[in-house]
Legacy VTK file of the C-alpha trace (Angstrom):
# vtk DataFile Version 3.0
C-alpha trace
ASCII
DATASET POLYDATA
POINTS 461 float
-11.747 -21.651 10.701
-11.915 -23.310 7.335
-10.975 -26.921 7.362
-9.833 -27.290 3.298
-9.390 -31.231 2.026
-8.523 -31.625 -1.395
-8.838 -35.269 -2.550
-6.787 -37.250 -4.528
-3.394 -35.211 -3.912
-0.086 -36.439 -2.216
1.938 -33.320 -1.965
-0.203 -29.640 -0.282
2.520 -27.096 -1.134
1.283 -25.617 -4.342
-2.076 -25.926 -3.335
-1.252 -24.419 -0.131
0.772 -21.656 -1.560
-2.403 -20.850 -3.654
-5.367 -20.808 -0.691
-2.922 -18.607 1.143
-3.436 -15.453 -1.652
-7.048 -15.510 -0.191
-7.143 -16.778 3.069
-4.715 -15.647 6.213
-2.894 -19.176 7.516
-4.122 -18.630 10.655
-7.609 -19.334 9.470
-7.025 -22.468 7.323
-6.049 -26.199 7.620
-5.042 -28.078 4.768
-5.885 -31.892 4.431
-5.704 -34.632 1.979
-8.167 -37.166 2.118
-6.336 -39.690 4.109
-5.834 -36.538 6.464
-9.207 -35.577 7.483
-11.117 -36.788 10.606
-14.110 -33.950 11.038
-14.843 -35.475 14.532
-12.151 -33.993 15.554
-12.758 -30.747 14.815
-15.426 -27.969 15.990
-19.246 -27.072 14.817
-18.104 -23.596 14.331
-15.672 -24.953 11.567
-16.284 -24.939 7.909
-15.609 -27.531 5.726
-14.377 -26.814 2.027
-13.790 -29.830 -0.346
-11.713 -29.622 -3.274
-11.168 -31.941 -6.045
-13.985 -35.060 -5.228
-14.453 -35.632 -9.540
-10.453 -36.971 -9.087
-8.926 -34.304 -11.758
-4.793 -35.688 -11.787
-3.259 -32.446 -13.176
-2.413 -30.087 -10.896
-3.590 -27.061 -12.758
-7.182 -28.577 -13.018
-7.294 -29.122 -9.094
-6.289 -25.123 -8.926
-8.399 -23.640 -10.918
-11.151 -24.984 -8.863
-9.622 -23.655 -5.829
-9.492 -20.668 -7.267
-12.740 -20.342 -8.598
-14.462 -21.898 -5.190
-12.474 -19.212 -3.000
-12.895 -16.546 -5.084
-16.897 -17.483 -4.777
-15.975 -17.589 -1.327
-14.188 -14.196 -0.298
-15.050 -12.453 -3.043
-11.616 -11.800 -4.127
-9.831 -12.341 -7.662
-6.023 -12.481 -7.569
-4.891 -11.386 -10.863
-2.559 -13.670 -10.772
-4.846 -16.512 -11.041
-3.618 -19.695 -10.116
-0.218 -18.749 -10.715
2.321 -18.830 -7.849
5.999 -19.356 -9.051
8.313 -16.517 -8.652
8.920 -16.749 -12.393
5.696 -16.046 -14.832
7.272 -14.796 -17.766
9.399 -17.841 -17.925
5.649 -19.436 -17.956
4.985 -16.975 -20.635
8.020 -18.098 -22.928
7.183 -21.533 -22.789
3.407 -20.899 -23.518
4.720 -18.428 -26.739
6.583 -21.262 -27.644
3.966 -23.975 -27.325
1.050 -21.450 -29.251
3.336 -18.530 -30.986
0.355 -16.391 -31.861
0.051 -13.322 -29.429
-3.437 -13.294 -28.964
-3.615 -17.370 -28.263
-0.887 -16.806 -25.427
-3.381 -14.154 -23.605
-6.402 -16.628 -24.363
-4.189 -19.361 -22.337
-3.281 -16.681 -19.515
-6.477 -15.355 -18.950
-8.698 -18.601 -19.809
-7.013 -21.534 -18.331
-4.525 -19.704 -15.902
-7.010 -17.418 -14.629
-4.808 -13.985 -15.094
-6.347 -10.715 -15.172
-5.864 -9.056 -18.935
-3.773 -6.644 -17.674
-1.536 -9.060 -15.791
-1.478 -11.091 -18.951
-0.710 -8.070 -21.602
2.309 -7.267 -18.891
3.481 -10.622 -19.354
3.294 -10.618 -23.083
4.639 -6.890 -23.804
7.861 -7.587 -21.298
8.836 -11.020 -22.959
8.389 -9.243 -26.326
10.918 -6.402 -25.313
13.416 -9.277 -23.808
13.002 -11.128 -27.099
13.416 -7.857 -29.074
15.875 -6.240 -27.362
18.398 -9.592 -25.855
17.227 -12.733 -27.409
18.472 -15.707 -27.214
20.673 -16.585 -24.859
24.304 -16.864 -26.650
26.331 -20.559 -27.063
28.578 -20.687 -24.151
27.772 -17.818 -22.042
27.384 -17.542 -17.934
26.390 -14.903 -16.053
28.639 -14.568 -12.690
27.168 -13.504 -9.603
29.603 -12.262 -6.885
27.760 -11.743 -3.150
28.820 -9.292 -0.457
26.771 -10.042 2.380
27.588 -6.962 4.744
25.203 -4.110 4.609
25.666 -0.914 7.195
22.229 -1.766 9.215
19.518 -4.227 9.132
16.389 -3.132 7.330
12.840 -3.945 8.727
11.400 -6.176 5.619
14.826 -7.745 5.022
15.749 -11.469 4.968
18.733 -11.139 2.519
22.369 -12.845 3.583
23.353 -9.306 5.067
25.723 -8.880 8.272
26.669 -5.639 9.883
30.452 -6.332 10.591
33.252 -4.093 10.852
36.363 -3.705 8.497
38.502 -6.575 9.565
35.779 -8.995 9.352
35.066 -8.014 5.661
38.947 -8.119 4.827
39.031 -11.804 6.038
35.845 -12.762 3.742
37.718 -10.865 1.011
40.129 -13.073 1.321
38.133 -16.301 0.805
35.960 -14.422 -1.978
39.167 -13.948 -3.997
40.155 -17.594 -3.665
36.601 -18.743 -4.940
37.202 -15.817 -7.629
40.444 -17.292 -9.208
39.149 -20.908 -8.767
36.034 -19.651 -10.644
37.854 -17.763 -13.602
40.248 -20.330 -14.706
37.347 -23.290 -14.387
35.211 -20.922 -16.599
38.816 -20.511 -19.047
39.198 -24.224 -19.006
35.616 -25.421 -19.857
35.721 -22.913 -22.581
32.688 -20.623 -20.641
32.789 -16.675 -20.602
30.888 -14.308 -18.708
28.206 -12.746 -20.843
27.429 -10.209 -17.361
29.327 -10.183 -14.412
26.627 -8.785 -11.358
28.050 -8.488 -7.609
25.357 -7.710 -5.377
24.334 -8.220 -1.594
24.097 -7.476 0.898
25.549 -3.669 -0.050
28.959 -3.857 -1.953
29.956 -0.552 -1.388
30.035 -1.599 2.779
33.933 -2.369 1.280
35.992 0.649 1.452
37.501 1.762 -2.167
40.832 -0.110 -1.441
38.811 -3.238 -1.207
36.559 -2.333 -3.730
39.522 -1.882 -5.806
41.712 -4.873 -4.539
38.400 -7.046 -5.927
37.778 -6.082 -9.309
41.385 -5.194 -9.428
41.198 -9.858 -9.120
37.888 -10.022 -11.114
39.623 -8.229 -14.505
42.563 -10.566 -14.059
40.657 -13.974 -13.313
37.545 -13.526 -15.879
38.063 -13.707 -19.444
35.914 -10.331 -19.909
36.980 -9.746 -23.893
32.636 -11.018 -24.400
31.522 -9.810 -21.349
28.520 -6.969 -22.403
27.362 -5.925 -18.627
29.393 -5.067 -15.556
27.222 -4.275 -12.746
28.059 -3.160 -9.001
24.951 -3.271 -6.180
26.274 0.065 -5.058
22.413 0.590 -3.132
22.206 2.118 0.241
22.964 6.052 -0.309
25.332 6.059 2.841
27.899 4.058 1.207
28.123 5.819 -1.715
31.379 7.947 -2.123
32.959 9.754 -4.756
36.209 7.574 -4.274
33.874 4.133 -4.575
32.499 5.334 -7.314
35.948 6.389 -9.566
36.907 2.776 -8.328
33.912 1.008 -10.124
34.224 3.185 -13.205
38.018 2.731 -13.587
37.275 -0.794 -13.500
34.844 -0.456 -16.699
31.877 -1.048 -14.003
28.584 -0.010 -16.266
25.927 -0.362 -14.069
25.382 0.633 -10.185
22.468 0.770 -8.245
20.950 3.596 -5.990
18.336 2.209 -3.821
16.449 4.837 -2.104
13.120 2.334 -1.060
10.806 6.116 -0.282
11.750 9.428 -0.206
9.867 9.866 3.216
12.708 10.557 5.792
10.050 8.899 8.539
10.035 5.704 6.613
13.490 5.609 6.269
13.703 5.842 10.048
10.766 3.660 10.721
11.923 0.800 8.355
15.935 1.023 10.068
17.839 3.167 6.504
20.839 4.720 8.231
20.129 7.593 5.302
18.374 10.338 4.697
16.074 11.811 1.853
19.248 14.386 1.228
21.187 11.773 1.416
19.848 9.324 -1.688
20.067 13.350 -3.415
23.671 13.441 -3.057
24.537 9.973 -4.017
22.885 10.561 -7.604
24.903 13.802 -8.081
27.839 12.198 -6.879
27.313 9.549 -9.437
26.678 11.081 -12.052
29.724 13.491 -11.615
31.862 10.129 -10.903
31.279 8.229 -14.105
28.763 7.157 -17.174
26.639 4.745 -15.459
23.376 3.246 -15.672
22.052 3.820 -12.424
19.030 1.618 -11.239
17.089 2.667 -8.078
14.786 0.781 -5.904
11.389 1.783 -4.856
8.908 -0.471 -2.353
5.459 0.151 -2.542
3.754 -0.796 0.800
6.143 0.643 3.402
4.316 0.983 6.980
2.525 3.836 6.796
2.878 5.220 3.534
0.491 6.160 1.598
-0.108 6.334 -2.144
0.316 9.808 -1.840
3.540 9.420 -0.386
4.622 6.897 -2.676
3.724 9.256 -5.675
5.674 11.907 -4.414
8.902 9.084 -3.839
8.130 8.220 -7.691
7.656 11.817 -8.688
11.287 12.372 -6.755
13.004 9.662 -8.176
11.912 10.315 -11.667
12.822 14.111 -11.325
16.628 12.103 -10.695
16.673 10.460 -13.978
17.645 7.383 -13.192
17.677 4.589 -16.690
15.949 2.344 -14.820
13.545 2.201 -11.562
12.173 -0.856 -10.249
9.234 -0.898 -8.669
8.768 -3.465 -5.312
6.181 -5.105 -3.604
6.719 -5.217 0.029
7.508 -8.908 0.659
6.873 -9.734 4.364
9.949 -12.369 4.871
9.739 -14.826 7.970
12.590 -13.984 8.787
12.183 -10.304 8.855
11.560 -7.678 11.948
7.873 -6.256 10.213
6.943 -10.164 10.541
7.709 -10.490 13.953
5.730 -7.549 14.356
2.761 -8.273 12.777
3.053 -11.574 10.489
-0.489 -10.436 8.612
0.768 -7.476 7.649
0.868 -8.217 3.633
-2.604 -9.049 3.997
-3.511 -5.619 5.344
-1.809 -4.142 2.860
-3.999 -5.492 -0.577
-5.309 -2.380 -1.352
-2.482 0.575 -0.498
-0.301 -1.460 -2.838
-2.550 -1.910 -5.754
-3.088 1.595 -6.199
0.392 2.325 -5.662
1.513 -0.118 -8.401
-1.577 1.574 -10.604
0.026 5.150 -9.879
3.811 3.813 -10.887
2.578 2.159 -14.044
0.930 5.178 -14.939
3.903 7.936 -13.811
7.175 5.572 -15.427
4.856 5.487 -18.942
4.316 9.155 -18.586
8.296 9.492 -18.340
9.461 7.074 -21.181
9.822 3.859 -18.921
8.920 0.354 -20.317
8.501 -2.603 -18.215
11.400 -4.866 -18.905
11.695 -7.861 -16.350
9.155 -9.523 -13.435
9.341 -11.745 -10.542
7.145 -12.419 -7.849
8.065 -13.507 -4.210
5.939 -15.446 -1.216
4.205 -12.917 1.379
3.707 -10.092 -0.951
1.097 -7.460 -0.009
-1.795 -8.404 -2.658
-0.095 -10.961 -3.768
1.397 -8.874 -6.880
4.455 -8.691 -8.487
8.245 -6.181 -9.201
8.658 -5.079 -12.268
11.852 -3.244 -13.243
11.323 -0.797 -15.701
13.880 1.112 -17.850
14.831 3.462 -20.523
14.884 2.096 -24.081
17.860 0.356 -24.460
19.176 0.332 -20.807
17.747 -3.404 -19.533
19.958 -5.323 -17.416
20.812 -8.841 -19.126
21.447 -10.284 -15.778
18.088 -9.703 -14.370
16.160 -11.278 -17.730
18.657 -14.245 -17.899
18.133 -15.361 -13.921
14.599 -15.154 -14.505
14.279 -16.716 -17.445
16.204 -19.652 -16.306
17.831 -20.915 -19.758
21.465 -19.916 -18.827
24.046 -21.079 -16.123
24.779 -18.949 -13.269
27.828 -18.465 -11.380
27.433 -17.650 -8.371
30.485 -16.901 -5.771
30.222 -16.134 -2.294
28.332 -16.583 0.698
25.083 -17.505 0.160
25.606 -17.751 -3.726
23.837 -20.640 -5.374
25.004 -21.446 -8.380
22.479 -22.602 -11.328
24.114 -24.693 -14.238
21.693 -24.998 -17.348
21.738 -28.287 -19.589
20.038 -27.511 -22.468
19.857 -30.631 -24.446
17.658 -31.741 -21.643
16.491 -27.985 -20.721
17.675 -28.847 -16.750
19.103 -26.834 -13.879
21.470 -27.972 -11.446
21.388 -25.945 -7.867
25.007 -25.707 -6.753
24.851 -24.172 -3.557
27.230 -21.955 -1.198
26.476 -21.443 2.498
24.414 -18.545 3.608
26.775 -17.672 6.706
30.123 -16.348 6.107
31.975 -17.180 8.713
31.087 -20.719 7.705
31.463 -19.985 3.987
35.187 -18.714 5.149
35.638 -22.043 6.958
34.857 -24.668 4.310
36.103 -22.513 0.985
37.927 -25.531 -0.033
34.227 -27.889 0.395
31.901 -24.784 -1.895
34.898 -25.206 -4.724
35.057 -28.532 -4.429
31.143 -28.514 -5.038
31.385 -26.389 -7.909
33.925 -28.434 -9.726
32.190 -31.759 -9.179
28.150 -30.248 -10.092
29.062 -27.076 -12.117
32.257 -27.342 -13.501
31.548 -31.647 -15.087
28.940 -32.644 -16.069
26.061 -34.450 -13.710
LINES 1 462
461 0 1 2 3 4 5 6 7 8 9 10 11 12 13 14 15 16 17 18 19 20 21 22 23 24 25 26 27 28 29 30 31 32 33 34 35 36 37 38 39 40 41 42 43 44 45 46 47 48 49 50 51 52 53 54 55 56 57 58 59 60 61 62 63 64 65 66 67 68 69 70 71 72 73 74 75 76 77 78 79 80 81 82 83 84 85 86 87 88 89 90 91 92 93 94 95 96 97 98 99 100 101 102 103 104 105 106 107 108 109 110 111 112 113 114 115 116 117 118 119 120 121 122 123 124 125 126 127 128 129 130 131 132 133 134 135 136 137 138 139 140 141 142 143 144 145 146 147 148 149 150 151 152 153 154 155 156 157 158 159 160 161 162 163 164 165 166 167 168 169 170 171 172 173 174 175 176 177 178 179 180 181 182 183 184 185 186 187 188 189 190 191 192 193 194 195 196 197 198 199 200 201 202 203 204 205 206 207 208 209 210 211 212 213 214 215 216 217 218 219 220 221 222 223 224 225 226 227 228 229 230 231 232 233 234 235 236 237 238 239 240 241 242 243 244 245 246 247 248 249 250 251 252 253 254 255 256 257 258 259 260 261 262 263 264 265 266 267 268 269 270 271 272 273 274 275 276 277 278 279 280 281 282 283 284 285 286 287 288 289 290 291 292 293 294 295 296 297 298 299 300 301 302 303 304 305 306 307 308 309 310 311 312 313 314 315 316 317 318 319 320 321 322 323 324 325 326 327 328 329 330 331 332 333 334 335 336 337 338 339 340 341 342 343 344 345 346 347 348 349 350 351 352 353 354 355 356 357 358 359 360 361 362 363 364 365 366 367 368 369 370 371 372 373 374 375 376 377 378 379 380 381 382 383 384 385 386 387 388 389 390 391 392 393 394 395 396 397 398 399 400 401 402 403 404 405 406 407 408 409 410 411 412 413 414 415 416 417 418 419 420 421 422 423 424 425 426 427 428 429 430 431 432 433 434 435 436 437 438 439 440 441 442 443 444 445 446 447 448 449 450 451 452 453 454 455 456 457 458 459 460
């Protein structure tokens, strides 16, 4: 057991957050100063003290974490000290600060610790964002709609998701559409206009095609959509995919859908609870692309129980063979409140390895194929501690994904579980408007999540 104090410090989390990356919770405790008694404690334990020459900026005090447990364990994150969800947002603000190329990698790899291919990822996907969407346009939102019903429960998943039956949906739909017209004319009336409208989930396409239809049918009536450049519909598990769904979304100008396939291992799918099948994800593509001109996205997770990378070589190999624009690649993120945790809450840690050369083997394939990296986010509990990356065809990027992690534009978000993001920047601020998570209780107070949007979103705070 490692007994870690780190003088001078008030607040553990980001500290915390960073000893985790190397060393199982189980087998840490985290004190300040005013924290630690070592009578109290056993021989056996082993005392690690960071901090004792008083540095006051946080970044300091983690680099010499890093550097002391990575003398320790002999491991090097290549993430360095870095553990926000968001590091080419950190990347934009460091271009900004330095504007030469090669001093932005110096900072990355020098002060924040990053491995230099970790950094040149960084670099090469905010120089496609910048290239291909720039800045983000004078009076723009993007508008998030959440469907939080999803046919089963998969084992790694934490999302807002319910498996409910069509009566229950109808009576969400209901409250959805009331947030919906609130939303569009406060957008009309504060003179805002969706630059991408995304619904997501959850699984949209749990909604039959009459209430598919009945909500975009509301969407293209409330939204001003004349400056709208991106439509996109979560359409992801394979088994909800139909060719009526699908004529639905593309009579409604939807652009973008998603096809989420995770492996194309029909044991996985079992093992991980996918009510689908490897034929299954086969059929949806067709089906798609005889339905409509989309831009079809599909999902991949690298890390699965007991894949391979073998087997997650031969999912890539599959889905490229499909031709989808874009493919994003996942790290398995072991969420606490997930089944796989439950099972075996270590289980990211076991996994460092598998997933690295997984990741290697999809960088290497999507290249091969004419697939650029295009956005990045990282989440707690991921095996190695890496990163997804969504990669796509030249000229097929989805704005929505770059603008929500970049941070630098409002978001909309309606539904269950939404939370809304409003971006001042004059004094480059975000204000969380939040929705509940559950949606019986989003149902029950509607009136109390528009009430909070008009007050926090809608005026200004």
């Amino acid at each position: 057991m490692y007994n870690i104090v780190i003088h001078k410090i008030s607040d553990k989390y980001d500290f915390s957050e960073l000893i985790k990356i190397f060393i199982p919770p189980k087998e840490f405790s985290l004190f300040t100063e005013w924290e630690y008694d070592g009578d109290e404690f056993d021989e056996e334990d082993t005392l690690i003290e960071f901090n004792t020459a008083g540095f006051t900026e946080k970044n300091q005090i983690k680099r010499e974490i890093y550097m002391g447990l990575s003398q320790i364990t002999g491991v090097a994150p290549p993430w360095g000290i870095l553990t926000g969800v968001r590091p080419v947002k950190m990347a934009r603000e460091v271009f900004e600060q330095y504007g030469s190329k090669t001093e932005v990698l110096k900072k990355l790899t020098e002060f924040y610790l990053l491995s230099h291919e970790k950094a040149l990822l960084l670099t090469d996907i905010y120089e496609y964002q910048q290239r291909t969407w720039g800045s983000v346009p004078g009076g723009s939102a993007g508008v998030y709609i959440g469907i939080p019903f999803c046919p089963t429960r998969c084992l790694y998943c934490s999302f807002t998701s319910n498996q409910k039956g069509e009566d229950e949906i109808e009576k969400y739909l209901e409250a959805l559409i009331k947030e919906i017209e609130y939303a569009g004319s406060a957008m009309r009336e504060s003179n805002i206009y969706p630059e991408s409208i995304y619904i997501g989930g959850g699984t949209p396409t749990t909604l039959t095609a009459r209430q598919l239809d009945r909500l975009l049918s509301r969407v293209e009536t409330c939204f001003d959509l004349s400056k709208t450049v991106e439509f996109t519909v979560e359409a992801g598990r394979p088994d909800t995919i139909t060719a009526e769904k699908l004529k639905v979304l593309s009579e409604h100008g939807v652009q973008r859908i998603s096809i989420n396939p995770q492996t194309m291992k029909d044991e996985t799918l079992k093992l991980i609870g996918r009510s689908h099948s490897v034929e299954n994800i086969r059929d949806a593509f067709k089906t798609a692309k005889e339905s409509g001109n989309f831009i079809i996205n599909a999902d991949l997770i690298a890390g699965l129980p007991g894949e391979t990378p073998e087997d997650f070589e031969e999912t890539l190999r599959q889905i490229i063979s499909l031709e989808p624009a874009n493919i994003t690649v996942h790290t398995l993120a072991v969420k606490r409140a997930s089944k796989l945790i439950e099972a075996d809450e270590e289980y990211h840690y076991k996994q460092d390895a598998v997933v690295k050369e997984m990741l290697k083997r999809a960088k290497e394939g999507l290249k091969d194929a004419g697939y650029v990296p295009y956005y990045l986010y990282r989440q707690k509990h991921m095996a190695g501690a890496l990163e997804n990356v969504g990669y796509c065809k030249e000229d097929t990027s989805c704005v929505y994904n770059i603008r929500i992690m970049d941070e630098r534009q409002s978001i909309l978000a309606l539904g269950a579980g939404g939370i809304s993001k409003r971006y001042y920047p004059e004094e480059n601020r975000l204000e969380r408007v939040p929705n509940v998570s559950n949606y019986e209780i989003y149902i029950d107070r509607l009136d109390e999540m528009i009430e909070r949007k008009r007050k926090n979103f809608f005026e200004e705070v």
